[in-house]
C-alpha positions in Angstrom: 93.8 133.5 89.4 92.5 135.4 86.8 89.0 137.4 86.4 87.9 134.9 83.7 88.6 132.3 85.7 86.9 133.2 88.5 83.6 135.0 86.8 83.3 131.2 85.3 83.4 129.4 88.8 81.2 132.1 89.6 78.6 131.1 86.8 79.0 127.6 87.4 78.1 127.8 90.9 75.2 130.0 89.9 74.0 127.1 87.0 74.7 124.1 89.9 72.7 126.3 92.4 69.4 127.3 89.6 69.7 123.1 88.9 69.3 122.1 92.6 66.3 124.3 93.1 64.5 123.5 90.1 65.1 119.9 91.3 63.1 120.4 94.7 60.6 122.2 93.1 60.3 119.2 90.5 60.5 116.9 93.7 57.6 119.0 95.3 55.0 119.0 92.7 55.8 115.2 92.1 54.9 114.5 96.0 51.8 117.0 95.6 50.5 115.0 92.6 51.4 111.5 94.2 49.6 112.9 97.6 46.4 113.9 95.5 46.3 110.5 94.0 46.2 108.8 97.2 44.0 110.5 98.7 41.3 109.7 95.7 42.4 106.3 96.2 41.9 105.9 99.9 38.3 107.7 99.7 37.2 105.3 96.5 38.2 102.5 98.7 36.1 103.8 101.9 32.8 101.8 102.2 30.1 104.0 100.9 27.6 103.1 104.0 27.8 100.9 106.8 26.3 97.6 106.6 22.6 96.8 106.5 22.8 93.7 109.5 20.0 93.5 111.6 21.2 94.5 114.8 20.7 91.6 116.5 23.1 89.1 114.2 26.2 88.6 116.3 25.1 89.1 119.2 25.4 85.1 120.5 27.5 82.3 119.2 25.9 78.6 119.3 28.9 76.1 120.9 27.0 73.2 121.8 26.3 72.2 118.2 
């Protein structure tokens, strides 16, 4: 083999390697961001207080109607 050839399968795997971490870091901050959404979503959709009932509704069920 000659030094050219080499220093340029050298480079190449350098390039491949910079791509595949650039990827996952891409891939991290994606999750991050989709993570942060949900979690807004989950707490808009959480009841704000518990319901007003009076505490004795409920409490018996009329089965001779």
């Amino acid at each position: 083999m000659e030094l050219s050839s080499i220093s340029s399968q050298v480079s190449s795997q350098a390039s491949a390697q910079i791509s595949a971490q650039m990827s996952l870091v891409l891939l991290r901050k994606t999750l991050e961001l989709q993570a942060a959404n949900i979690t807004g979503l989950v707490q808009a959709a959480a009841p704000a207080s518990a319901p007003s009932n009076p505490p004795n509704l409920g409490n018996s069920i009329d089965v001779m109607a």
